[in-house]
KOLVO-646877 format. One record per atom (N, C-alpha, C): x, y, z; residue in three letters. Coordinates in steps of 0.05 Angstrom, whole numbers, plus 32768, in hexadecimal, padded with zeros to 4 digits. Layout:
# residues N
XYZALA ...
# end
This chain:
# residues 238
7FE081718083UNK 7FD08174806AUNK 7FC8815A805FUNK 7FB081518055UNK 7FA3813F8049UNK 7FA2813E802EUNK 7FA78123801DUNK 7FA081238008UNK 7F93813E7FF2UNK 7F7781378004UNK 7F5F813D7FFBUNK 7F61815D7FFFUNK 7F6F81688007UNK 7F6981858015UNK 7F7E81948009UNK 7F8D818A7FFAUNK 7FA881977FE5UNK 7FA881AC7FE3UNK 7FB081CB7FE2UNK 7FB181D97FDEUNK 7FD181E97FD1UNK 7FC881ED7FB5UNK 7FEB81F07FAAUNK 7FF682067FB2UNK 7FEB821C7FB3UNK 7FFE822F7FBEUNK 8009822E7FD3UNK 7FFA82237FE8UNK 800382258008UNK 801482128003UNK 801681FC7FF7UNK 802D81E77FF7UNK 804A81EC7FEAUNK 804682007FD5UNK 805A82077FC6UNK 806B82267FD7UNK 805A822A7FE6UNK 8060823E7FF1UNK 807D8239800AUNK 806B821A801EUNK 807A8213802AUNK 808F8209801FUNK 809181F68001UNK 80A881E87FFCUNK 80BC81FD7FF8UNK 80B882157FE8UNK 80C6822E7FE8UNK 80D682358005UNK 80C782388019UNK 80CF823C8032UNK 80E9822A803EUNK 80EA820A803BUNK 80EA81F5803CUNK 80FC81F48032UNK 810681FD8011UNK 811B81F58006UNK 811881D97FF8UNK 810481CC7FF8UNK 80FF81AF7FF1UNK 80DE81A97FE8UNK 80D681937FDDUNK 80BB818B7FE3UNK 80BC817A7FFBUNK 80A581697FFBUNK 80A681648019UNK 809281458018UNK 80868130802FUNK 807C81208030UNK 806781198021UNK 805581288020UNK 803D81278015UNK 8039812E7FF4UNK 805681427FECUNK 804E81527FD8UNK 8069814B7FCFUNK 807081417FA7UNK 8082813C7F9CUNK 8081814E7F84UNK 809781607F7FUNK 809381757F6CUNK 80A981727F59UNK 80AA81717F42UNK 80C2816C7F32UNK 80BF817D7F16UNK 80C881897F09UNK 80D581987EF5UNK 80BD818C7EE7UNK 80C681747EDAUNK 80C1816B7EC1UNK 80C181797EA5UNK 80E081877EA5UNK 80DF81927E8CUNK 80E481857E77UNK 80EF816B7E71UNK 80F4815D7E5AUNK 80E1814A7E5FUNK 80C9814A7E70UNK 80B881347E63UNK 80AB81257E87UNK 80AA810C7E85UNK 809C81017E97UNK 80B780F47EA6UNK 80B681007EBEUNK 80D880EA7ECDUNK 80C980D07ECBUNK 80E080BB7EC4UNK 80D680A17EC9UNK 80D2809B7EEDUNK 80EA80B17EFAUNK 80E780A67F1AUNK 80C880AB7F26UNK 80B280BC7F13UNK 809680BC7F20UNK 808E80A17F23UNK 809A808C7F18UNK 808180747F22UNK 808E806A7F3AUNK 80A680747F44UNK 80B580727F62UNK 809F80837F72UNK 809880907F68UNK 808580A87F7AUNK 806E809B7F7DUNK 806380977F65UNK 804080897F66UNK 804280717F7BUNK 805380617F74UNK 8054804A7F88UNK 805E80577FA1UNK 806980677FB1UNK 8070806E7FC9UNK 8054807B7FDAUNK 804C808B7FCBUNK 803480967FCEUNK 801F80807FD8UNK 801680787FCAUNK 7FFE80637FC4UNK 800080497FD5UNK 8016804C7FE6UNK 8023802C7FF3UNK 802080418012UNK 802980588019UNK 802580668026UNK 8013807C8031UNK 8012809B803AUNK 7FFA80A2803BUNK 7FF080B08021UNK 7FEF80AC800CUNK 7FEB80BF7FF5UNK 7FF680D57FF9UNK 7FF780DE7FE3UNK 800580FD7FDEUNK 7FFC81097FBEUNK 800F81257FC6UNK 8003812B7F9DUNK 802081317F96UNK 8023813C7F71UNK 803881367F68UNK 803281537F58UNK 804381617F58UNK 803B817B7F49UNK 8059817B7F38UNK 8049817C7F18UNK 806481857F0FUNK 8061819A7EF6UNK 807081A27EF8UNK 807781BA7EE5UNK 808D81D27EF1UNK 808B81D07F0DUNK 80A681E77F1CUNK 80BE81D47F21UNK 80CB81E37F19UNK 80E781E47F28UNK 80F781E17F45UNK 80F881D07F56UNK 810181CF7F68UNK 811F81E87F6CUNK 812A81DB7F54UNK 814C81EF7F5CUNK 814C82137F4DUNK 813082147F40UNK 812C82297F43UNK 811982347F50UNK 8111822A7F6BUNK 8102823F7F7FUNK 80E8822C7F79UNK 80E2821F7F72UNK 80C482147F6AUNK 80B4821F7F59UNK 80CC82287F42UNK 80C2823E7F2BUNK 80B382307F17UNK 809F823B7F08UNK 809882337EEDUNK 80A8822C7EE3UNK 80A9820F7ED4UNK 80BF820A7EB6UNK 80B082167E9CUNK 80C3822E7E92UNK 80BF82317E72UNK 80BB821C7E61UNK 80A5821F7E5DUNK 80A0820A7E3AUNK 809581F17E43UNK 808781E87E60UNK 808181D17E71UNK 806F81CB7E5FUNK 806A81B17E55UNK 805781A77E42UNK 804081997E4DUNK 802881A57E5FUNK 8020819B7E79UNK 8008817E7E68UNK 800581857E4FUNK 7FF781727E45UNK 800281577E41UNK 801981637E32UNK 802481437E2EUNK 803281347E49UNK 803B81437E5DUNK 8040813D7E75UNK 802B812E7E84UNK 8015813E7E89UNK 800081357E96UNK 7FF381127E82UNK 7FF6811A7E6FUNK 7FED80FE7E58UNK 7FFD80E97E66UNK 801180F47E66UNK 803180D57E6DUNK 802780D07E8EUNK 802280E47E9EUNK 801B80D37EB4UNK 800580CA7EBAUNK 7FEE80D27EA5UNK 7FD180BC7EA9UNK 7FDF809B7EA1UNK 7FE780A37E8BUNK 7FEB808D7E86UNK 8004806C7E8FUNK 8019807F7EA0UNK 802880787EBFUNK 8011806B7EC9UNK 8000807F7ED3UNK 7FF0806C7EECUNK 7FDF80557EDBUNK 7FDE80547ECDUNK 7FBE803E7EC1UNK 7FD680277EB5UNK 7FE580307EAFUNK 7FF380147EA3UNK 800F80107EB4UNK 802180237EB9UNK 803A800D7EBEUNK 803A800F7EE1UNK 8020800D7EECUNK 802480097F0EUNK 80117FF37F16UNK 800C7FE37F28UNK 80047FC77F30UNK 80037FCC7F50UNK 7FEA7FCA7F56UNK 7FCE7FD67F47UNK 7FCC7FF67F37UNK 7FBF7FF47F21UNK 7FC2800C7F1CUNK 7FC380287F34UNK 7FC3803D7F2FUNK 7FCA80577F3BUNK 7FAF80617F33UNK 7F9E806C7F41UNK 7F8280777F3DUNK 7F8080957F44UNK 7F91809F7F38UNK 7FA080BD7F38UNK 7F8D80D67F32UNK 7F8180E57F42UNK 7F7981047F2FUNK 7F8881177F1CUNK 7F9481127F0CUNK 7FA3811A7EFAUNK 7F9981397EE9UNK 7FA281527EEEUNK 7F9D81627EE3UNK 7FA8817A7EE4UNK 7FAD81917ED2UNK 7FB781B07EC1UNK 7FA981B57ED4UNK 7FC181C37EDFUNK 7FA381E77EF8UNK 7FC181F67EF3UNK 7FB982177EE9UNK 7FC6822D7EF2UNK 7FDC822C7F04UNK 7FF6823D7F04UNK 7FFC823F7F24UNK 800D82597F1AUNK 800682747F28UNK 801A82877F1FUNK 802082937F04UNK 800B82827EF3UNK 800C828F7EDAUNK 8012827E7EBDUNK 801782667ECDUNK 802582477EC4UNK 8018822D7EC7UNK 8011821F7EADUNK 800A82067EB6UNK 801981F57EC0UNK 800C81E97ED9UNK 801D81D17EDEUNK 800781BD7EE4UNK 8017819A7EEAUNK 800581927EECUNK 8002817E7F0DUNK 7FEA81757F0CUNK 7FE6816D7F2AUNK 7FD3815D7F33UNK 7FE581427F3CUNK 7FD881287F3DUNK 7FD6811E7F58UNK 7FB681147F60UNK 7FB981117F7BUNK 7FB880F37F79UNK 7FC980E77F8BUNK 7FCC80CD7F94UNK 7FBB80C17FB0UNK 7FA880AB7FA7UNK 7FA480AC7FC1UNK 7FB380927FD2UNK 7FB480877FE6UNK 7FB8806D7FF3UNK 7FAE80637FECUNK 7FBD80407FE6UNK 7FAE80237FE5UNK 7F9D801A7FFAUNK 7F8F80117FF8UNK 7F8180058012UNK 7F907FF0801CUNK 7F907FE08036UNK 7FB07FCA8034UNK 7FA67FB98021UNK 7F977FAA801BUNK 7F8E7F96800AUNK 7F9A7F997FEAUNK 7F937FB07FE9UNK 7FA97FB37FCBUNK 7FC67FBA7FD5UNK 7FD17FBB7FE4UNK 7FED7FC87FF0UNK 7FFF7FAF7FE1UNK 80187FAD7FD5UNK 80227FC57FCFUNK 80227FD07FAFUNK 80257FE57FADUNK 80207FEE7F92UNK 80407FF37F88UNK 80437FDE7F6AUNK 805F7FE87F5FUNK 80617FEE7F49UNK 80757FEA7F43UNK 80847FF47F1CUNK 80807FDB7F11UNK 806B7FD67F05UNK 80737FB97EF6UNK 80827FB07EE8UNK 808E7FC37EE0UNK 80B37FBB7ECCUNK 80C27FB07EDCUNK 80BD7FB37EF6UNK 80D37FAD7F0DUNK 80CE7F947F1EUNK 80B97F8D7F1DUNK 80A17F7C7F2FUNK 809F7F8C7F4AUNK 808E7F787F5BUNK 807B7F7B7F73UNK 809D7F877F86UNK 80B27F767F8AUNK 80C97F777F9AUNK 80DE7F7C7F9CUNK 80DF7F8D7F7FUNK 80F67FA27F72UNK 80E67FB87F6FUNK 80C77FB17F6CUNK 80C07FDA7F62UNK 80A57FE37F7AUNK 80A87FDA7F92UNK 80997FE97F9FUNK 80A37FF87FB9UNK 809880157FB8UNK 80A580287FC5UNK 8093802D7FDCUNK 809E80457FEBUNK 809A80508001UNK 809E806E8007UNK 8089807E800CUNK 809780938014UNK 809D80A5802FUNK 80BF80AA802AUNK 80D080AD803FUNK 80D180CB8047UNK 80C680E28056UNK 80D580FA8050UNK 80CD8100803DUNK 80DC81128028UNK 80D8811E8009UNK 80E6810D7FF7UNK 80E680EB7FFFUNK 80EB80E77FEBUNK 80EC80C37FF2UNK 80EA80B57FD5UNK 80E180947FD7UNK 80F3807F7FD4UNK 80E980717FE7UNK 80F4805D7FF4UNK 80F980417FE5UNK 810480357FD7UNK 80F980187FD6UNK 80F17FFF7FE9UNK 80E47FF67FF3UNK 80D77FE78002UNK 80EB7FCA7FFAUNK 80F17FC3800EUNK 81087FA68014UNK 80F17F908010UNK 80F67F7C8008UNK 80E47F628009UNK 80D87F58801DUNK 80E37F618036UNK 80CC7F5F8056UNK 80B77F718051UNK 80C17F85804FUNK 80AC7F99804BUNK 80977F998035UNK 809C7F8E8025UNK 80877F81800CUNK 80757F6C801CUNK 80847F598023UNK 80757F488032UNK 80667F4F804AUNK 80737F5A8061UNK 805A7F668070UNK 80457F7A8066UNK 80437F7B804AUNK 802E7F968042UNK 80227F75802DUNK 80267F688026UNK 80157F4F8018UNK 800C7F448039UNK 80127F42804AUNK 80027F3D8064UNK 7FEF7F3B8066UNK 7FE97F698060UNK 7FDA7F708064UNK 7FB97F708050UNK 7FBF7F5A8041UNK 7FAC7F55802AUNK 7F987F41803AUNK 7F857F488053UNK 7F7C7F3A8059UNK 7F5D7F348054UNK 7F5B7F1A805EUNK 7F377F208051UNK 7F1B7F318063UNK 7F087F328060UNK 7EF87F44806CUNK 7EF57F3A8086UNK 7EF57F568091UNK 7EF17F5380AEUNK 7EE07F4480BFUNK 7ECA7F3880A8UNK 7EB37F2E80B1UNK 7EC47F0C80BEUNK 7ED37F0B80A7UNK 7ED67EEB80AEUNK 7EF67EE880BDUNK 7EFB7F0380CDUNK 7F137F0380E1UNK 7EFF7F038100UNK 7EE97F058102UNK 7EDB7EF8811AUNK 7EDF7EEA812CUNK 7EDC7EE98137UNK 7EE07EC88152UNK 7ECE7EC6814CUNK 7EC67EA2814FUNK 7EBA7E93814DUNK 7EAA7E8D8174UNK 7E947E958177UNK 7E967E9C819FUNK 7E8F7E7F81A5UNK 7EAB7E8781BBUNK 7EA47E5E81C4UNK 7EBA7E5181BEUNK 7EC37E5881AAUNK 7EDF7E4581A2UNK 7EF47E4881B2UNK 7F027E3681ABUNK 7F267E3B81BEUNK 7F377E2981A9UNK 7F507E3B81AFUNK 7F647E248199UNK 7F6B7E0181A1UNK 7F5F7DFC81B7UNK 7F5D7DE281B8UNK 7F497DD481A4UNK 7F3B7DDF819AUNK 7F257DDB8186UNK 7F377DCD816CUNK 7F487DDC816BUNK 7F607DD38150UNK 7F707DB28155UNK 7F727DA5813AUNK 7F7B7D8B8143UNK 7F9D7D97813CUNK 7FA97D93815AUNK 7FC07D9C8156UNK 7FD77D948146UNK 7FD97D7D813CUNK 7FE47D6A8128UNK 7FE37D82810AUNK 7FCA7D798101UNK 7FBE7D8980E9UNK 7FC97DA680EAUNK 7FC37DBA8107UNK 7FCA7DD78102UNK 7FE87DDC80FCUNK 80057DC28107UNK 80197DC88105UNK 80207DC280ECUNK 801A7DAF80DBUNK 800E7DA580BFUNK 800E7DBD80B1UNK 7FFF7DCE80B5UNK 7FF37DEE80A8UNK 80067DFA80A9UNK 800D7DF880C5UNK 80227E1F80CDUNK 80387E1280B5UNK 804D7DFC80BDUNK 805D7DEF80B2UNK 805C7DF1808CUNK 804B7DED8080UNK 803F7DF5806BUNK 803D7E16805CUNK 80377E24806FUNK 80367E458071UNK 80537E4B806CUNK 805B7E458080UNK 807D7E568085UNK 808B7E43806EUNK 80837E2F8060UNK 80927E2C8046UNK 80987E2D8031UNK 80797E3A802AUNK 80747E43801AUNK 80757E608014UNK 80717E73802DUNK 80707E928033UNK 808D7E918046UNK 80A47E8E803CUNK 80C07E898054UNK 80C37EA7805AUNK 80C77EC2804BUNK 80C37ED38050UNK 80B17EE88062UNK 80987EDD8056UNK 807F7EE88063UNK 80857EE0807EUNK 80867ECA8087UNK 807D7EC480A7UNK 809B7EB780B6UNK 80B47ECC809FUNK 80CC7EC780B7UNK 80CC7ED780CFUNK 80D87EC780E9UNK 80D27ED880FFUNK 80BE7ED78115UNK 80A77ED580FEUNK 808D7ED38116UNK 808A7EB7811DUNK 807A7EBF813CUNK 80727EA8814DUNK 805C7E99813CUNK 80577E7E8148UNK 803A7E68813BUNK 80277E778143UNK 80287E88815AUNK 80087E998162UNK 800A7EB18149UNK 801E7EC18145UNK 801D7ED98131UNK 80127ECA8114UNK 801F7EB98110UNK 80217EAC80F6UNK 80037EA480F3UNK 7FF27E93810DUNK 7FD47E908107UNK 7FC57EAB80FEUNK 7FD37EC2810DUNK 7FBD7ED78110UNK 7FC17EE980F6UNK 7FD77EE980EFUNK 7FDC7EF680D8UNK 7FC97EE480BDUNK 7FC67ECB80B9UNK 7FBD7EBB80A9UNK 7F967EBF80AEUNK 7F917ECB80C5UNK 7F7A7ECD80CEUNK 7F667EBB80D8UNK 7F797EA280DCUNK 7F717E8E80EDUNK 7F647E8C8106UNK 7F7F7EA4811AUNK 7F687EA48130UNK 7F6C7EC6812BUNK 7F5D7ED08145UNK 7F657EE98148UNK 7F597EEB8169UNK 7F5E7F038173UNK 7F557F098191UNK 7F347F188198UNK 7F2D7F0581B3UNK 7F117F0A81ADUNK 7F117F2981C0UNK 7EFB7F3681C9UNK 7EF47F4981DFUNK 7F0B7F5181F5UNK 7F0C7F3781FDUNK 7F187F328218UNK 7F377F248211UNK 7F457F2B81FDUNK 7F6A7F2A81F3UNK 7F677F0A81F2UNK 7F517EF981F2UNK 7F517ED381EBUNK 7F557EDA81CEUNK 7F6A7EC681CEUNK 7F6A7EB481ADUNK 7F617E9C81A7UNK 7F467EA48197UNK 7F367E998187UNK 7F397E928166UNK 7F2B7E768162UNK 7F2C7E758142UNK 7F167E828134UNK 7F147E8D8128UNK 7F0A7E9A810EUNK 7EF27E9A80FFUNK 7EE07EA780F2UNK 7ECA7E9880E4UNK 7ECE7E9280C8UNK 7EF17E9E80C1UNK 7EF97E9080A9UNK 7EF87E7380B1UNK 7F057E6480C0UNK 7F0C7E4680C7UNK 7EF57E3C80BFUNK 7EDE7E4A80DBUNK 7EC87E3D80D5UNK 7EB67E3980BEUNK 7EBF7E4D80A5UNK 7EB17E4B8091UNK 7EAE7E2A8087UNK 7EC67E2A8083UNK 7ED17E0D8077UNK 7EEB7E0B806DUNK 7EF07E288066UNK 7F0A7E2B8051UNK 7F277E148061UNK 7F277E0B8077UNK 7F317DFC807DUNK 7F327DF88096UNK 7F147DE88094UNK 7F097DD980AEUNK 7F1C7DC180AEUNK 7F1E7DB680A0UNK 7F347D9680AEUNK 7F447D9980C1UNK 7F4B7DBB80CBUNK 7F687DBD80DDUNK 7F567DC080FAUNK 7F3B7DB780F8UNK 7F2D7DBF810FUNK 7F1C7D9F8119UNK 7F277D9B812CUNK 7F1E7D818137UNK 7F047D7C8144UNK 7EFA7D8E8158UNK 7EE47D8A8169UNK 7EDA7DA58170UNK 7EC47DAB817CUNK 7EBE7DBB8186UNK 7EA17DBD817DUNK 7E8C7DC98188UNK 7E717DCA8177UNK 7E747DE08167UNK 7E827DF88164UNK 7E7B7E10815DUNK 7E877E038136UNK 7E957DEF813BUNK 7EAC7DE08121UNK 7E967DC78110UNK 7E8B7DC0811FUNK 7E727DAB810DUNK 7E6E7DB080FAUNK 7E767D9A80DBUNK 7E677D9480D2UNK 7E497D9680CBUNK 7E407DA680B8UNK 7E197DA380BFUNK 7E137D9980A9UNK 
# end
């Protein structure tokens, strides 16, 4: 089941079946109000493949309507969850639909793109409040895992290119160990582990051309830091 293709009965049907909610779909009571653990959800969701959040039933009663569910002021508390206390905000469909005779309410989450990845609790920061979701239920994400998802904040594809023609002999090798050395001291987390080839390609220095060669980049060549590039014609100065 997709995001986009939600359908509440069939879902509530199965969690009934199920005994549980399930990956995609987080259902909670909310009879006294807004759980604070939804911004565990928004961020698991949104860092992962999206999902929706339906609340107003009852899990431990069958996925029953809650008497007296206040779907307005509910639904109010989690517009306002997503727009203020998550980083990047949560860009949520938030809305009251029927179910059985009962309002409840039902918010679709979609995925971050990686570039915004990861999405957290800002009360908590980036490495205490960003989640994951596990099964029917969220994960907190360890500080590797923060860091391999800031990785993934890379720039456009245009300027992850090879440069045709180049070879890493092109690089003044002095200068590139200069760089890596610099990287891993500043990012000690980010690039513990990986090799000097992962560590270039992850930075988008080089990347692999057609034929599995590792080539430098048309970031390098922009300029953004030509000095680590010694010779070659494709590297000139104009």
């Amino acid at each position: 089941m997709g995001v986009y293709d939600f359908d509440l009965q069939t879902c509530i049907e199965l969690a009934r079946r199920l005994g549980t909610d399930t990956e995609r779909v987080e259902v909670k009571a909310a009879a006294q109000g807004l759980p604070k653990s939804m911004a565990e959800t928004l961020s698991a969701f949104s860092n992962t493949s999206g999902g929706v959040v339906v609340l107003g039933l009852a899990e431990r009663a069958g996925f029953q309507a809650v008497p007296g569910f206040k779907a307005r002021a509910v639904a109010d508390a989690l517009a306002q969850m997503c727009g203020e206390k998550m980083e990047p905000p949560v860009r949520a469909s938030v809305e009251i639909v029927e179910f059985e005779g009962s309002p409840v309410v039902v918010a679709t989450v979609p995925e971050l793109p990686p570039e915004l990845k990861p999405c957290f609790v800002k009360s908590r920061a980036m490495h205490d409040g960003s989640y994951a979701r596990v099964g029917d239920g969220d994960r907190r994400l360890s500080p590797y895992e923060v860091d391999r998802l800031l990785e993934g904040r890379r720039p456009p594809h245009y300027d992850r290119e090879v440069v045709e023609g180049a070879a890493m002999g092109d690089f003044d090798e002095e200068l590139l160990e200069g760089f890596m050395r610099r990287q891993r001291a500043d990012s000690p987390r980010a690039f513990k582990g990986m090799s000097d080839e992962e560590l270039l390609e992850a930075l988008c220095v080089t990347a692999r051309d057609g034929e599995g060669i590792v080539r430098p980049t048309l970031l390098w060549h922009s300029g953004a830091f030509r000095s680590v590039i010694s010779r070659g014609p494709a590297f000139r100065l104009r």
